[in-house]
C-alpha positions as CSV (number, residue, x, y, z in Angstrom):
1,X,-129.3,-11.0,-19.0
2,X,-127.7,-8.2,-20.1
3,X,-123.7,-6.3,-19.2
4,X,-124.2,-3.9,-16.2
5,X,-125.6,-0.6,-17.8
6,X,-123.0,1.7,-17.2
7,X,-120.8,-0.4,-18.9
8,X,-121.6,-0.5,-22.5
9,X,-119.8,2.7,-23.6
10,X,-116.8,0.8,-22.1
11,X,-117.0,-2.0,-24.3
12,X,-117.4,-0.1,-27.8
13,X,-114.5,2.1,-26.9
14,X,-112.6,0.2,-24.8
15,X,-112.6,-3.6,-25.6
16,X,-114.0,-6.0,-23.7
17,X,-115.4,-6.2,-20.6
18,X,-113.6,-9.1,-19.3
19,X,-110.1,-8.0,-21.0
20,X,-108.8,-9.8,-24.3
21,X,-108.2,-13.5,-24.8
22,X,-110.5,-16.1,-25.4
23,X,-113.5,-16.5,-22.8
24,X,-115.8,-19.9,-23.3
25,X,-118.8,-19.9,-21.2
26,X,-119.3,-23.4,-20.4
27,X,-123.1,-22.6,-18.6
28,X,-125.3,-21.4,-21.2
29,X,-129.1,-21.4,-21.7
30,X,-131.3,-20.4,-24.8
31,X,-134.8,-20.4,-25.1
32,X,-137.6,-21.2,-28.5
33,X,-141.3,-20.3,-29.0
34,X,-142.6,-23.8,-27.1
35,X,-141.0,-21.8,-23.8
36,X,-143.5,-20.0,-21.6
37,X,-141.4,-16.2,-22.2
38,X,-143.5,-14.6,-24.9
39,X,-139.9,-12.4,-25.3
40,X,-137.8,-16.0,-26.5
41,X,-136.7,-14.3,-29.6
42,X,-135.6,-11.1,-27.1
43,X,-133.7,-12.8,-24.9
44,X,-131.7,-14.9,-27.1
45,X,-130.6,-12.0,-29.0
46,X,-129.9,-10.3,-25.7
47,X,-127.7,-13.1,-24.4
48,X,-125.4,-13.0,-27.6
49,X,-125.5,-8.9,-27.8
50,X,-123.9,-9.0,-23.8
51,X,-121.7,-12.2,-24.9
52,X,-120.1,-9.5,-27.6
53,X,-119.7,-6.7,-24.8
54,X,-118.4,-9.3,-22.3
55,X,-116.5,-10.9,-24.7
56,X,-117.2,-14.1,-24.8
57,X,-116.1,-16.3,-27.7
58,X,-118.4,-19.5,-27.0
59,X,-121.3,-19.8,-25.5
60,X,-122.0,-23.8,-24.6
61,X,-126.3,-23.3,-24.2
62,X,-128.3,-25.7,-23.5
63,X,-132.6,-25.9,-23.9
64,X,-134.4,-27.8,-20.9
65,X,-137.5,-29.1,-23.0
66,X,-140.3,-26.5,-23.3
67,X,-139.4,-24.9,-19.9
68,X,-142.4,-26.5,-18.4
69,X,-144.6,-25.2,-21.2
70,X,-146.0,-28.4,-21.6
71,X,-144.0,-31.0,-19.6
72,X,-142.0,-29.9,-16.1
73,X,-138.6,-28.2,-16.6
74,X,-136.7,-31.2,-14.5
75,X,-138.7,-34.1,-15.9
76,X,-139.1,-33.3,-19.7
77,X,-141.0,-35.7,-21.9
78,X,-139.1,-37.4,-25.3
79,X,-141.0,-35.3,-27.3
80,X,-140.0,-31.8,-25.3
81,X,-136.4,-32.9,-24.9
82,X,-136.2,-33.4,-28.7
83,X,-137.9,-30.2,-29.5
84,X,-135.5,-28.3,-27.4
85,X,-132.4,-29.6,-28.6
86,X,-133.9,-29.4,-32.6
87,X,-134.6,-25.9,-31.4
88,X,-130.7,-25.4,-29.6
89,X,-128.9,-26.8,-32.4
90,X,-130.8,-24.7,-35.3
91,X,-129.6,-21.7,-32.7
92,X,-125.7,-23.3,-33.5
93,X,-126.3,-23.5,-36.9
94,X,-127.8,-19.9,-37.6
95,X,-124.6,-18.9,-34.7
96,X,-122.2,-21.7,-35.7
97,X,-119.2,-18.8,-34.6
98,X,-120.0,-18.6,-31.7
99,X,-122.7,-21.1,-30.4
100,X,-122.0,-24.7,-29.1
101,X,-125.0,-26.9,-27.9
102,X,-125.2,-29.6,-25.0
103,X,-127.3,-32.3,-25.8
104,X,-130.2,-32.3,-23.0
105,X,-131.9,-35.6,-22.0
106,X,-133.4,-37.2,-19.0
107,X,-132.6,-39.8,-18.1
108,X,-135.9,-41.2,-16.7
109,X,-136.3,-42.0,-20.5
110,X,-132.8,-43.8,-20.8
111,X,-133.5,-45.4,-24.7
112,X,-134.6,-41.8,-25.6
113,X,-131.4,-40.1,-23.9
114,X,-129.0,-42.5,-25.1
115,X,-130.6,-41.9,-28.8
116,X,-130.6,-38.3,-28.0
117,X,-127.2,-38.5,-27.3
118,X,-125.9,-40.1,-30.7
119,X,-128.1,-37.6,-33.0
120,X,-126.8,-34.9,-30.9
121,X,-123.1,-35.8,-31.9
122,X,-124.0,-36.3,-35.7
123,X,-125.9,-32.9,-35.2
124,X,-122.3,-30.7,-33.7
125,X,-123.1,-31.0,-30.1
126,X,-120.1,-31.0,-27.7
127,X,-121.5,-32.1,-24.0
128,X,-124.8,-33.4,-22.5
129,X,-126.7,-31.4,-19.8
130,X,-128.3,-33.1,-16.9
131,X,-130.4,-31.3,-15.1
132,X,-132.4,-32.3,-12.0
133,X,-134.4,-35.3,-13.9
134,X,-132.3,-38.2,-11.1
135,X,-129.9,-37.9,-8.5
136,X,-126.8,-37.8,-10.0
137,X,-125.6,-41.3,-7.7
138,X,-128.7,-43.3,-9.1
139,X,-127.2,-46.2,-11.5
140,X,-130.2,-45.1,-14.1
141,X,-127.5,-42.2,-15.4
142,X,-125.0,-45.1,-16.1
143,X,-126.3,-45.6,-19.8
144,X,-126.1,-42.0,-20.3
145,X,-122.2,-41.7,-19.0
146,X,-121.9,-44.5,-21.0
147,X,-122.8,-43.0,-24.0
148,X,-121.0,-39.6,-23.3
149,X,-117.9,-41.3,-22.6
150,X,-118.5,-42.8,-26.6
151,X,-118.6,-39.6,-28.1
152,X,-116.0,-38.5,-25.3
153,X,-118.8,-35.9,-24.1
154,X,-118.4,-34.3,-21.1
155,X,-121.7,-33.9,-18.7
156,X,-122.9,-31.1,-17.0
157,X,-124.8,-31.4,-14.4
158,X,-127.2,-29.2,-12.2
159,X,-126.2,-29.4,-8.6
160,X,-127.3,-27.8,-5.2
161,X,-124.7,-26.5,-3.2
162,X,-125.5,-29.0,0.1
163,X,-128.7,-31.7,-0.3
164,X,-130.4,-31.4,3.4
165,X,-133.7,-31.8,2.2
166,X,-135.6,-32.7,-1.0
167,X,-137.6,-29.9,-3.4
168,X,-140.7,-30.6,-5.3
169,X,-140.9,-30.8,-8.6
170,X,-136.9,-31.6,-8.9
171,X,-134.7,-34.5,-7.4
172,X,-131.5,-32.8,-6.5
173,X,-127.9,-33.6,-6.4
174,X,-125.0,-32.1,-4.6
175,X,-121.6,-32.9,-5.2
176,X,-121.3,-36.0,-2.7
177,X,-123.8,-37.5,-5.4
178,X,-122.1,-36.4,-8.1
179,X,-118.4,-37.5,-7.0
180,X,-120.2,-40.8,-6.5
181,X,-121.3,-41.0,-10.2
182,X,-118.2,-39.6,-10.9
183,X,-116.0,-42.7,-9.3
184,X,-118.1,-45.1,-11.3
185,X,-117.1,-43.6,-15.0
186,X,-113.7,-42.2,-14.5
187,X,-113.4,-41.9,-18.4
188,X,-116.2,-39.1,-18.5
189,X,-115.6,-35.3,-16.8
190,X,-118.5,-34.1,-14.9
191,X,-119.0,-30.6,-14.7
192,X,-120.9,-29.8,-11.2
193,X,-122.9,-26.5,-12.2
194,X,-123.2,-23.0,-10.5
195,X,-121.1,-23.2,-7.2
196,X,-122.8,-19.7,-7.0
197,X,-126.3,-21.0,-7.4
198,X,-127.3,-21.6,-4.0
199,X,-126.5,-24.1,-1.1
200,X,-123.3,-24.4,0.7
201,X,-120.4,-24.6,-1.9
202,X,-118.1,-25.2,0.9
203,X,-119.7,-28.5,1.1
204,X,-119.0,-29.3,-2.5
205,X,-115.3,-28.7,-2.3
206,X,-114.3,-31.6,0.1
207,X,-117.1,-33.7,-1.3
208,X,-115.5,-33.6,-4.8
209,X,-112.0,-33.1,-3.6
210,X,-111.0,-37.2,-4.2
211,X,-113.0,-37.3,-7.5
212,X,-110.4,-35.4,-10.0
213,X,-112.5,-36.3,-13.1
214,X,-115.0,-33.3,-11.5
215,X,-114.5,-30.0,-12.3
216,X,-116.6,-26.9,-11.2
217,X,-118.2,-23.5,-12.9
218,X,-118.4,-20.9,-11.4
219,X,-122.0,-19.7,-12.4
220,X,-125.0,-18.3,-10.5
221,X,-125.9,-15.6,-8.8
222,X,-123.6,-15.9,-5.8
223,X,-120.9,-13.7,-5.9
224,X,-119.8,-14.3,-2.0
225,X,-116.5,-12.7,-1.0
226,X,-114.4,-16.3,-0.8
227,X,-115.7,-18.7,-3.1
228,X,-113.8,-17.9,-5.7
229,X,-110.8,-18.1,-3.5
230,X,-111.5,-21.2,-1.5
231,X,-112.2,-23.0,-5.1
232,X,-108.7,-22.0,-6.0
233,X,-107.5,-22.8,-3.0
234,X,-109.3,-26.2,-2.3
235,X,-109.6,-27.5,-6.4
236,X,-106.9,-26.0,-7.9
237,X,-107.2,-23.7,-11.3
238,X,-107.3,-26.9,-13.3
239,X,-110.8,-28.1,-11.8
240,X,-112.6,-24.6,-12.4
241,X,-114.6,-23.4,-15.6
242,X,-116.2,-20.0,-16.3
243,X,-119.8,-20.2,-16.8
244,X,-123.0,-17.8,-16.4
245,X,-125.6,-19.6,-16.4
246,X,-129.0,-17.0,-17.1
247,X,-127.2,-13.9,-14.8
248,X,-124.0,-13.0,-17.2
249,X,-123.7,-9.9,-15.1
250,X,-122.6,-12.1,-12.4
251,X,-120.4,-14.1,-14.3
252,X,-118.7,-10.6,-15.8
253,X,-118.6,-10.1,-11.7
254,X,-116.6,-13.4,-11.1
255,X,-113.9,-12.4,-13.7
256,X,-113.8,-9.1,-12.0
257,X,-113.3,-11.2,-8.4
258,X,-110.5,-13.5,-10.0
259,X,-108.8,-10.1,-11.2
260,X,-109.2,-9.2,-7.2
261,X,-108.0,-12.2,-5.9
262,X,-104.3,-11.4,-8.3
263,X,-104.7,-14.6,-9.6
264,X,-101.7,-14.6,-12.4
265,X,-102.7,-14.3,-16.1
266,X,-101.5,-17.6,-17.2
267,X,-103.9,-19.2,-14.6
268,X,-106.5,-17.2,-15.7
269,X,-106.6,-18.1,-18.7
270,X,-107.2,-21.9,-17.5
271,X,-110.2,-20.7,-15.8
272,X,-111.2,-18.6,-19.0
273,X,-111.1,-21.2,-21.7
274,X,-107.9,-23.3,-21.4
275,X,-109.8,-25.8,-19.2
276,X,-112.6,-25.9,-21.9
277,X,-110.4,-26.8,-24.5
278,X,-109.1,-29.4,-22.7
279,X,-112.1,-31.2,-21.6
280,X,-114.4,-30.9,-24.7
281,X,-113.5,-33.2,-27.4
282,X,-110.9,-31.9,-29.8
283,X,-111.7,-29.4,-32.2
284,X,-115.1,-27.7,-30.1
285,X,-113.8,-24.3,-30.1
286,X,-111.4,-23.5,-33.1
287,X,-111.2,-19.9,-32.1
288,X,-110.5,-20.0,-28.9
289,X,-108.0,-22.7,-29.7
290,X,-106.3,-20.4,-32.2
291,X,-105.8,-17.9,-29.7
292,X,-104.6,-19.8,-26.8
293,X,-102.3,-21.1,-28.7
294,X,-100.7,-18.0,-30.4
295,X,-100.5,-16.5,-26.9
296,X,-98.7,-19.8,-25.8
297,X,-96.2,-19.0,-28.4
């Protein structure tokens, strides 16, 4: 999780990876001691030391439970959901310039997830994460929108690029399901995660192509020669967010690939952190928000 290696000298000497202006990562994941990785604590501080050479402003992190420490990483118990997000949003306080937390729920446990959802607001957090507890169509994540839509939270959700079969251990979504969810709480924006995290993402673009209030990151480890172009061409600028996911490298990659694609600076920045600001309730990302705007004037 770290900046390519050759590249560090770059970024004490000559600025930031990814160029200047404000860069909000809209995919991001921490980790605590309940995790399996003996090396938490390592990469955490790894994460934030590339965010620096990258030059990210905001990292938006979720925790997924205990990582299937003691309860599976797509179906979470109460208690592990709750000890993940206590965990993510003592990471926000301890990094409150630069750290913004999803709240993470499953919504197998809708009570718990709607609670969840409520103290995460009164505890900073700017978003939900659903990862792949239900398929995103199922009316159990109604309560949940619901609830996001209150606090005018938008959701993230884990997507495969193209459902053709089902995975253990997971029920998975692609963006047909999602665009379906999507239709029925047009107040709420979805974000469908990692169109470079495996799958077909030239299924997802037609599937969400009718359902405006979805917008896409471009996270995973994918870095195909045409998906960034075809989600220009097919969404629009608008509809795409940067994100990393747990392989910045390949982010920093996709920011190189926009560069190659010539897309202008002013719709770059969309992609970089205009569309974040725009979609996270007011006030998320005063930094970022600062700069955007002095480089408006």
């Amino acid at each position: 999780m770290t900046a390519p290696a050759g590249a560090a000298g770059g970024a004490r000497g000559g600025g930031p990876l990814a160029g200047a202006g404000p860069l909000i990562d809209a995919h991001a994941h921490f980790y605590h001691p309940r995790s399996p990785r003996g090396d938490w604590a390592e990469v955490n501080a790894a994460r934030l030391r590339a965010g620096e050479r990258i030059g990210i402003t905001y990292h938006v992190a979720s925790i997924l439970g205990s990582w299937g420490a003691s309860s599976p990483v797509y179906f979470p118990s109460p208690a592990d959901v709750t000890a993940g997000n206590d965990a993510m949003y003592a990471i926000c306080e301890r990094e409150w310039r630069r750290v913004r937390a999803y709240v993470t729920v499953n919504p197998n446990h809708t009570a718990h997830a709607v609670a969840e959802i409520a103290r995460g607001a009164a505890r900073g957090a700017v978003g939900v994460k659903l990862a792949a507890s239900r398929r995103a169509d199922d009316p159990l994540l109604d309560p949940v929108c619901e609830a996001a839509a209150r606090h005018g939270f938008p959701v993230l959700h884990h997507v495969w690029q193209h459902r053709t079969r089902e995975w253990p251990s997971q029920e998975i979504s692609d963006g047909a399901d999602l665009a379906a969810l999507a239709r029925r709480h047009p107040g709420v924006t979805f974000i469908l995660a990692h169109i470079g995290g495996g799958g077909d993402y030239m299924h997802t673009f037609p599937a969400i192509a009718d359902a405006p209030n979805v917008v896409v990151d471009v996270s995973g480890s994918g870095v195909d020669r045409g998906m960034l172009d075809e989600a220009v061409l097919r969404l629009g600028v608008e509809r795409i967010l940067w994100g990393s996911d747990v392989t910045m490298e390949t982010g920093l990659a996709k920011l190189m690939g926009f560069e190659a694609i010539r897309l202008a600076a002013e719709r770059m920045a969309l992609i970089r952190a205009g569309n974040a600001l725009r979609i996270f309730p007011a006030g998320s990302f005063p930094e970022a928000a600062t700069a955007a705007a002095g480089a408006a004037r």
